[in-house]
C-alpha positions, -999 to 999 in steps of 0.1 A, spaced: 456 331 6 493 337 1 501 373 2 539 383 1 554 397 33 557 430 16 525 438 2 505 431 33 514 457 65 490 444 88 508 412 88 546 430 93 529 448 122 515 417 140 550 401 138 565 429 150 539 435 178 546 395 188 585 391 186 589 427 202 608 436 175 595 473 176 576 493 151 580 483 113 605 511 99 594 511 63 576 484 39 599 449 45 624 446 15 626 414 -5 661 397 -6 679 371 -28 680 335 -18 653 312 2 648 293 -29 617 279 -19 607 305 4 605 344 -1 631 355 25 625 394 34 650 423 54 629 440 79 636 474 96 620 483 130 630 509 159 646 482 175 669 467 146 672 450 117 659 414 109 656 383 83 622 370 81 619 338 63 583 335 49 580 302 42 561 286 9 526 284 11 529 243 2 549 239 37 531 216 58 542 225 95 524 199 112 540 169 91 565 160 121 593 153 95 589 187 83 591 202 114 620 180 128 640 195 97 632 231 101 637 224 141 673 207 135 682 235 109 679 263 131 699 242 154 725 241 135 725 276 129 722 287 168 752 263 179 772 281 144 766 313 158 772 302 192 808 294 181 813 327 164 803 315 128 784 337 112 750 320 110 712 334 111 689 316 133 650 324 140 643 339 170 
């Protein structure tokens, strides 16, 4: 079952518990963009993050799904290696 970032604290907590991202601040807020994905702004006692929730059709262990996702965030790490600014998963 899908259930939107958002609506479902038990979730935000577990990923906050995980990444040691601190405690969850306040419910995570929904942002524009993503298209396919719901892309959400999370506040914890440690700072503020991005979290890409990815659609519920994404198939993770199809290895040219994971290659792109994998070269994306890449991309994004070398970007804002160079001072670019750029968001890349933890």
């Amino acid at each position: 079952m899908y259930i939107p970032l958002g609506d479902n604290p038990e979730h935000t907590s577990s990923l906050c518990d995980l990444l040691q991202l601190g405690p969850s601040q306040d419910k995570p807020t929904r942002l524009s963009g993503g298209f396919h994905h719901l892309v959400w702004r999370l506040e914890t006692a440690r700072g503020n993050y991005v979290v890409k929730q990815l659609a519920p059709d994404t198939d993770l262990d199809d290895p040219a799904t994971a290659a792109h996702f994998n070269a994306t965030e890449q991309v994004a790490a070398s970007f804002a290696a160079c001072g670019i600014d750029a968001i890349h998963a933890l």
